[in-house]
NUPA-870597 format. One record per residue (C-alpha): residue number from 0; x, y, z. Coordinates in steps of 0.05 Angstrom, whole numbers. Example, Ala and Ser with C-alpha at 12.3 -4.5 7.8 and 13.67 -1.06 7.14 Angstrom:
residues 2
<0,<246,-90,156>>
<1,<273,-21,143>>
This chain:
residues 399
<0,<1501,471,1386>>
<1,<1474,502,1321>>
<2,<1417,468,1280>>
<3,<1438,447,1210>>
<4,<1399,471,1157>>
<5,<1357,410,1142>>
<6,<1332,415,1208>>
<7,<1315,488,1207>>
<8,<1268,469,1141>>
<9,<1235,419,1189>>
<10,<1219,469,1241>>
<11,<1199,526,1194>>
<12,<1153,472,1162>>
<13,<1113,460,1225>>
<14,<1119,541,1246>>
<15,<1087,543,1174>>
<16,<1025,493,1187>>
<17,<1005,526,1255>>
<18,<1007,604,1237>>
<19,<1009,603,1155>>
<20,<1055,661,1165>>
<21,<1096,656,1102>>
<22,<1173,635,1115>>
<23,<1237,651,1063>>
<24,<1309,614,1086>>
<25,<1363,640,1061>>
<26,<1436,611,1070>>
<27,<1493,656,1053>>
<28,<1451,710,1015>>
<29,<1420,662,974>>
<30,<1344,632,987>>
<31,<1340,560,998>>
<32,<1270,543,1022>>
<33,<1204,583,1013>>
<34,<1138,566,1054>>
<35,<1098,555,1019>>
<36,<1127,541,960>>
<37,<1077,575,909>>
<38,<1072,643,936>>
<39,<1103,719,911>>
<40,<1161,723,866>>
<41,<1232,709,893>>
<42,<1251,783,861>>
<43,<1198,812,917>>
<44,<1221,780,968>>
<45,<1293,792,964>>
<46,<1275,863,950>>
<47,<1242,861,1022>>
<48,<1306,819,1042>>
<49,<1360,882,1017>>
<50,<1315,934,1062>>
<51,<1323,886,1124>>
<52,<1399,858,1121>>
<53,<1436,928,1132>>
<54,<1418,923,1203>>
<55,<1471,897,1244>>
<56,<1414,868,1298>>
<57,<1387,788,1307>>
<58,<1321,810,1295>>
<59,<1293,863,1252>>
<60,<1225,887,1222>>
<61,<1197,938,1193>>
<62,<1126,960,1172>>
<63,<1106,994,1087>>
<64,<1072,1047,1066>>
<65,<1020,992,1053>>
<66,<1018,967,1127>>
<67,<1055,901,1115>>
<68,<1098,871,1166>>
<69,<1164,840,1148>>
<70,<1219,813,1191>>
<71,<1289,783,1188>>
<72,<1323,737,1240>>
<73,<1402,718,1229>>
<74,<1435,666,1263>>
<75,<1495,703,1308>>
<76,<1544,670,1250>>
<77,<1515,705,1198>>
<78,<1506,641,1149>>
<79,<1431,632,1150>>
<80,<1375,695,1165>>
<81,<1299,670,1158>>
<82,<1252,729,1128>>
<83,<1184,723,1149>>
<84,<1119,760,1122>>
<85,<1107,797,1080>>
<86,<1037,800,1119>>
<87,<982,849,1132>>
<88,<948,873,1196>>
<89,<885,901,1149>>
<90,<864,871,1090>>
<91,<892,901,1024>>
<92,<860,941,976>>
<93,<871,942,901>>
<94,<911,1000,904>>
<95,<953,973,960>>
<96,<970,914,913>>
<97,<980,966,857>>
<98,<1035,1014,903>>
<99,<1067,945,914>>
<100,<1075,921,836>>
<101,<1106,997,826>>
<102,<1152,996,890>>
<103,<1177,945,876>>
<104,<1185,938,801>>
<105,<1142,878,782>>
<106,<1109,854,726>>
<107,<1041,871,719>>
<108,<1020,798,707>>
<109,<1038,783,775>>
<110,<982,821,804>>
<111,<930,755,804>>
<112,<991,729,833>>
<113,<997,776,894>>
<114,<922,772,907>>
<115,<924,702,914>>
<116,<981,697,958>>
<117,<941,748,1005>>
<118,<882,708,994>>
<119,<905,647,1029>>
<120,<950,682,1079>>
<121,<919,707,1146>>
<122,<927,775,1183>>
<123,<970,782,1243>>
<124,<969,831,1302>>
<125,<1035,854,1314>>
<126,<1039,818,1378>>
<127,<1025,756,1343>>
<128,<1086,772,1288>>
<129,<1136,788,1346>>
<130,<1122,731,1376>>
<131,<1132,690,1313>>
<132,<1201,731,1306>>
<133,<1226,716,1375>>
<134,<1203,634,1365>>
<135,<1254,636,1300>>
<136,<1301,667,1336>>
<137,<1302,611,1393>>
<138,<1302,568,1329>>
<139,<1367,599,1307>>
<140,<1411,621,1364>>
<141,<1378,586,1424>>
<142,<1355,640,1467>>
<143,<1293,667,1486>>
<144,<1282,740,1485>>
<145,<1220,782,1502>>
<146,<1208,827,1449>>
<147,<1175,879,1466>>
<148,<1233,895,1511>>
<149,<1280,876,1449>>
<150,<1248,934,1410>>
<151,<1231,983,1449>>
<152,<1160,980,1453>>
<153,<1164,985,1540>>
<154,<1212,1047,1531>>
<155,<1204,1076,1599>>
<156,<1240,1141,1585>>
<157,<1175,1158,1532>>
<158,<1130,1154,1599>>
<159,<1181,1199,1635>>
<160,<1186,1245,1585>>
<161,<1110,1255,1568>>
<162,<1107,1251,1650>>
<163,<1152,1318,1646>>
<164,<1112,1349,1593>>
<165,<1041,1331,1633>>
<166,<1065,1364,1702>>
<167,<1091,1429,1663>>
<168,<1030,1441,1623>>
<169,<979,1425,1682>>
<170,<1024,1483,1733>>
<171,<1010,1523,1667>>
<172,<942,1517,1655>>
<173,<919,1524,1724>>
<174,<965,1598,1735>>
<175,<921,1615,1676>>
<176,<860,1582,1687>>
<177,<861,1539,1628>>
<178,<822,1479,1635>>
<179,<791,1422,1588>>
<180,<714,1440,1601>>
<181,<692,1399,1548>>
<182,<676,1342,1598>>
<183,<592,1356,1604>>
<184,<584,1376,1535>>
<185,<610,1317,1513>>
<186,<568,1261,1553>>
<187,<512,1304,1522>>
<188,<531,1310,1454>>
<189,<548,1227,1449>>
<190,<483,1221,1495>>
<191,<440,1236,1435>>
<192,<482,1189,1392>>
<193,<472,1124,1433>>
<194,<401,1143,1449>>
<195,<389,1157,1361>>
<196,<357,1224,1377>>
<197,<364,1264,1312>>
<198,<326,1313,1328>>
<199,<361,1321,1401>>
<200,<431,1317,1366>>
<201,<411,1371,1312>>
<202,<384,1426,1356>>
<203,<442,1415,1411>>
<204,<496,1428,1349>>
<205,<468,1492,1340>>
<206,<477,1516,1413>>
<207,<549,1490,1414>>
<208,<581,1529,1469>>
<209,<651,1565,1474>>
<210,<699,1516,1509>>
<211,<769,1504,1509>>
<212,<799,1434,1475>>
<213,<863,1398,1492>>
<214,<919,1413,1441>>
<215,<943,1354,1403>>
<216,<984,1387,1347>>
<217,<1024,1454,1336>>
<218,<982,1440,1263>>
<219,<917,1475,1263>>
<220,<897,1424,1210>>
<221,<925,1361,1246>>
<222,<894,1390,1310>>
<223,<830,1382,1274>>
<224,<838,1316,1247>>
<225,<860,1294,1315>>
<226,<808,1319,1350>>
<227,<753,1284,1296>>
<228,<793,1219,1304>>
<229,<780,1217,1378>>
<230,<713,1239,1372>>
<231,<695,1188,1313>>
<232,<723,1128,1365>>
<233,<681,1157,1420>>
<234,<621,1154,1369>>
<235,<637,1094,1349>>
<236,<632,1059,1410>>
<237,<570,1097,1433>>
<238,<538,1080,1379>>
<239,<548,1012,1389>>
<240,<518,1020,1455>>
<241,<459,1046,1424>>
<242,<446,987,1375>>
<243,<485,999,1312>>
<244,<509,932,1302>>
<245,<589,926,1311>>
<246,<621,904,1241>>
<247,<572,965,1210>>
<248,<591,1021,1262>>
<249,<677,999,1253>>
<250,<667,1011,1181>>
<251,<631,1068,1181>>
<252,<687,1104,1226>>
<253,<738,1076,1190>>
<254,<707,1111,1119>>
<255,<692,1173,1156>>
<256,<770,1175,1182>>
<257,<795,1162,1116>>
<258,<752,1215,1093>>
<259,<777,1265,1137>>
<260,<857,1250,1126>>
<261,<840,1270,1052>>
<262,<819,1340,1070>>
<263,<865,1404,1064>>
<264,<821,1456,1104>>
<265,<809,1450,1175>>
<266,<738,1476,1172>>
<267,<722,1414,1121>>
<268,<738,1373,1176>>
<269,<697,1403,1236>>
<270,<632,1398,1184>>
<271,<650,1324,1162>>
<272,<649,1312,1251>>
<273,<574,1345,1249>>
<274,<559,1298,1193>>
<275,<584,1238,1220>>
<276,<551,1257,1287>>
<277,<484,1256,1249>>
<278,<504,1197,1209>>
<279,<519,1157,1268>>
<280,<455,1177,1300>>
<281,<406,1171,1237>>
<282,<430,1096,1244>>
<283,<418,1084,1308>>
<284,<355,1104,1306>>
<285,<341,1063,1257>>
<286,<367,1003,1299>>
<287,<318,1014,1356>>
<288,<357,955,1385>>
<289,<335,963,1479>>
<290,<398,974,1521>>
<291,<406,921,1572>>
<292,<384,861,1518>>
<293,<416,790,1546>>
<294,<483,778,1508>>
<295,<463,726,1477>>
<296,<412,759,1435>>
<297,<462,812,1426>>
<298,<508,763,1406>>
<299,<451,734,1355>>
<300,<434,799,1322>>
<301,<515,817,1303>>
<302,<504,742,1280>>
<303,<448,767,1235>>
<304,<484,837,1212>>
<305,<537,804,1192>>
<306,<507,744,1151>>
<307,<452,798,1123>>
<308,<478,772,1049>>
<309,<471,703,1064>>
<310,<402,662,1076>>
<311,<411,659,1147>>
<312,<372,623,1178>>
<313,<338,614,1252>>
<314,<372,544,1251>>
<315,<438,565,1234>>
<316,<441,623,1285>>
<317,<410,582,1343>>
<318,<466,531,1320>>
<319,<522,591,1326>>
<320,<499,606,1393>>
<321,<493,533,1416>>
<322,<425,541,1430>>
<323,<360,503,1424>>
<324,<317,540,1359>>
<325,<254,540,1398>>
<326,<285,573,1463>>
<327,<324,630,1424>>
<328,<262,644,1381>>
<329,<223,650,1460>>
<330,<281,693,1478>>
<331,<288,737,1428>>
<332,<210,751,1424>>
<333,<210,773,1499>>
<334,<274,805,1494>>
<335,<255,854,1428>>
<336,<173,839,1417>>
<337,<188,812,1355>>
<338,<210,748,1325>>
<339,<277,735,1302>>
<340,<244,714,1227>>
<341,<218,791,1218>>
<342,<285,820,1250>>
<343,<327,770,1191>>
<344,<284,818,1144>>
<345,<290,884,1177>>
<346,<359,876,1163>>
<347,<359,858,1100>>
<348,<320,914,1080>>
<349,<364,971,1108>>
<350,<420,936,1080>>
<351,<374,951,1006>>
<352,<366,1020,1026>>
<353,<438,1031,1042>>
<354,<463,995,977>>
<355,<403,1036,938>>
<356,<437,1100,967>>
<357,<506,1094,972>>
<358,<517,1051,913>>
<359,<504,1039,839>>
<360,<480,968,840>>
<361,<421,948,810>>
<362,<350,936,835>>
<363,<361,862,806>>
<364,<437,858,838>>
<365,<422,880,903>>
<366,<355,829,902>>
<367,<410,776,895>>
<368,<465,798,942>>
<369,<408,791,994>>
<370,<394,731,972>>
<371,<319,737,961>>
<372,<284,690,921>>
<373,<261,733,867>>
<374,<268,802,854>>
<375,<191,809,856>>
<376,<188,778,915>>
<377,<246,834,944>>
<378,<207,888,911>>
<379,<137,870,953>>
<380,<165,867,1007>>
<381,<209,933,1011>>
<382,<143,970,984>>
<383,<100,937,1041>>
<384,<150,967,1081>>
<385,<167,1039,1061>>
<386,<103,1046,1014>>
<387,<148,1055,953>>
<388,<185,1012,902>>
<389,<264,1004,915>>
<390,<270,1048,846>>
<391,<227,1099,874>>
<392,<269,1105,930>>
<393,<330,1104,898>>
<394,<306,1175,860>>
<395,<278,1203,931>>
<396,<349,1188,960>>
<397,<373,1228,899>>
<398,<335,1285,908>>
């Protein structure tokens, strides 16, 4: 027996409370009920609807040009569908909420609008929104499905058919003697990244040896962007390894990616990978951060790196940790031979050279995104620590 309508509201209600995923009922073509109730213009959402209702399935979704998920579930007698999302899997840009005002013909003035409703709405994994999809649907029609079998996402003729591929190409390569010898090189190469050798890295990128690489793409220019992808994720992670704190190495691949999908030539791209090899290691090295540190004063410094704007405090990360102050400022002292108050400060001063570099903030706004007390105070103590003023660095940096 079919829910009636009022009790569908009920149920999307409470769906609504635990996941904030936002919820649109429609009955007959015609919305009845939006969770929440002060959220994106009815026009958008119907727009989303009209893209979604041509497909003759239960359950439907599809993914923008500006990575949002929406989805559509229809009750098997076609009188009620439930559209859920739109949500995001990375957080939007401006421009992302710009292409989303021109796609789909809104007013301008709703942009604060569309910020807000993004604001207040979480990101969701994709396993996380199919899951969602497949609870409305049990909702709705009363059976459970698993949806990553409803999809195609476990297609077993994909594995078969790259299986095929993989056996032809290996009988080719060996009748040729074609084979991936980039195995050696590489644990060298990403050896001097997770160790922050500079000096290492630079002199072993001008003996690069002749070697064969896997092919990727029939696209000499996608083959190189593929190939820096991979590499960048394999930095990534080593660098990590080496010290870099997590939330700063993530970003840092994730700009140098972007980067290279802008370029047009493929031998922009291999010099952007040397780059962001030396990048990655300049960084590292200036981490010095032991290998083999106990996890959780691992754990405290990605506390630290990511709080660097905030007055963190020994307190507050002990607290984090659910730890005793006095025994994680012992630990961290043994662990690193220096306490946990001078490491809070070491941070926030290569965050100050980073933002002195990179960006155009001033001397005085970057003394207050750190949260120092004064900018004097900031000032003393980055010149007691590189022997020049931030301003004088800022003009090295540019020279």
């Amino acid at each position: 027996m079919k829910n009636n309508t009022k009790d569908v509201i009920s149920t999307l209600q409470i769906i609504y409370n635990s996941t904030f995923m936002p919820i649109h009922l429609f009955e007959n073509g015609k919305c009845i009920c939006s969770i929440p109730a002060s959220e994106l213009p009815e026009d958008f959402i119907i727009a989303y609807r009209n893209n979604l209702i041509s497909s003759n399935r239960s359950l439907y979704y599809y993914s923008t040009k500006e990575f949002l998920l929406v989805g559509m579930i229809k009750r098997d007698t076609n009188d009620l569908d439930i559209i859920i999302g739109p949500v995001s899997t990375t957080a939007l840009s401006e421009a992302d909420i710009d292409s989303l005002i021109a796609s789909y013909c809104l007013p301008v003035d709703c942009k604060n609008q569309i910020w807000d409703f993004y604001d207040m709405t979480p990101r969701f994994t994709m396993s996380q929104f199919l899951n969602i999809m497949t609870l409305l649907n049990k909702e709705l029609n009363g059976n459970i499905i698993d949806p990553f079998m409803y999809f195609g996402l476990t297609d077993t003729t994909k594995k078969q058919s790259v299986g095929k591929h993989h056996s032809h190409a290996l009988i080719e390569n060996k009748e040729h003697s074609q084979f991936h010898d980039t195995y050696f090189f590489e644990q060298q190469y990403y050896g001097y990244i997770e160790r922050g050798d500079l000096d290492g890295l630079q002199q072993f990128i001008k003996q690069v040896p002749s070697f064969t690489e896997g092919r990727t793409s029939n696209d000499s220019l996608r083959q190189a962007k593929n190939i820096f992808i991979s590499s960048t994720a394999i930095i990534t992670r080593r660098a990590i390894a080496g010290g870099l704190d997590i939330e700063t190495a993530y970003q840092l691949s994730d700009s140098y990616i972007q980067e290279a999908e802008k370029m047009s030539d493929q031998a922009s791209v291999l010099a952007l990978n040397a780059t962001a090899a030396i990048d990655f290691t300049s960084r590292v090295a200036e981490a010095r951060i032991p290998k083999g540190m106990p996890e959780d004063i691992y754990l405290a410094i990605q506390f630290i790196a990511n709080h660097v704007n905030q007055n963190v405090s020994v307190k507050e990360i002990a607290k984090h940790l659910n730890m005793d102050r006095t025994t994680l400022s012992k630990k961290f002292k043994r662990a690193l031979g220096f306490n946990i108050s001078s490491y809070i400060m070491r941070r926030k001063l290569e965050e100050a050279k980073s933002l002195l570099t990179y960006t155009d903030k001033t001397v005085s706004e970057i003394s207050e995104y750190l949260c120092f007390s004064t900018q004097s105070y900031f000032q003393n103590v980055f010149k007691a620590k590189y022997k020049m003023t931030p301003k004088e660095y800022r003009q090295n940096q540019k020279k």
